[in-house]
C-alpha positions as CSV (number, residue, x, y, z in Angstrom):
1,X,18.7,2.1,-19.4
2,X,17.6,-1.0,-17.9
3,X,13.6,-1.9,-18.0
4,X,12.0,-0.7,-15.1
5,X,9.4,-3.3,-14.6
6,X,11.4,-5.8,-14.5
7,X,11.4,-8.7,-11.8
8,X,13.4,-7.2,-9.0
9,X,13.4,-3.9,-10.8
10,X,13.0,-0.2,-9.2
11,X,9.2,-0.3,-9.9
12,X,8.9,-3.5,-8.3
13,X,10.5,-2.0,-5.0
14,X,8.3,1.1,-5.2
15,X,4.9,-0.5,-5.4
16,X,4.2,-1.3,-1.9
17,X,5.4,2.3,-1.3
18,X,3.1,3.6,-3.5
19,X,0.3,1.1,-2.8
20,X,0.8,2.5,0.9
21,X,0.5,5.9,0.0
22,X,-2.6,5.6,-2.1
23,X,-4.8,3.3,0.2
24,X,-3.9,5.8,2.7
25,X,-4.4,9.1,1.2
26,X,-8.1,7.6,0.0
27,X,-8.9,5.8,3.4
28,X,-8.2,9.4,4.8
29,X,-10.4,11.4,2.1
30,X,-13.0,8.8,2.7
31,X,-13.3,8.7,6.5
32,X,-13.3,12.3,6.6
33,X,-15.8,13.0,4.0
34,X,-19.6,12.4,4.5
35,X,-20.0,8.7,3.6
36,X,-21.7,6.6,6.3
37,X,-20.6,3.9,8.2
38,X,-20.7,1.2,6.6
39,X,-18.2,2.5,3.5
40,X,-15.9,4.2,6.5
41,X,-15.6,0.7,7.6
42,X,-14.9,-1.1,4.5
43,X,-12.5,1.7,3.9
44,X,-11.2,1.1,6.9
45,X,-10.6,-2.9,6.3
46,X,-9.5,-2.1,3.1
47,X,-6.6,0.2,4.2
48,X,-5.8,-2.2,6.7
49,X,-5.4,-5.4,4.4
50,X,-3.4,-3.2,2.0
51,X,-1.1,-1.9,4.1
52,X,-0.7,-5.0,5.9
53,X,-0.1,-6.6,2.4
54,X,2.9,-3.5,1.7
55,X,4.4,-4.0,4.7
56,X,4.8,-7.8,4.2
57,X,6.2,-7.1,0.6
58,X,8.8,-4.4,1.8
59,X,10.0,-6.5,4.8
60,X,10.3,-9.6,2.3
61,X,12.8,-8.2,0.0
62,X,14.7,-6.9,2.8
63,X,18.1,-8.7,3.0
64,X,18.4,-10.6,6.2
65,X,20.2,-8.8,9.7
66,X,18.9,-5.7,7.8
């Protein structure tokens, strides 16, 4: 089996993915719990940035015309 972690290997792909997922999944749990505004916002940004960030990385390794 080849090393997962690899440059270019299937972890590499998955990360934004998973990066996604999580940022999302504790953005949620955060806005809806009882923390004030201030952390909702910065959760907020933070979820933002992230995902911003993942989408960058998944559209880059995308072949071209794809």
């Amino acid at each position: 089996m080849e090393n997962p972690l690899r440059d270019g290997g299937p972890l590499e792909r998955a990360m934004p993915w998973l990066s996604a997922a999580v940022v999302l999944l504790l953005a949620a749990a955060t806005l809806a719990g009882g923390a004030g505004p201030l952390v909702k916002a910065l959760a907020a940004a933070v979820a933002v940035a992230v995902l911003g960030r993942s989408a960058y990385l998944v559209n880059r390794r995308r072949p071209p015309g794809r």
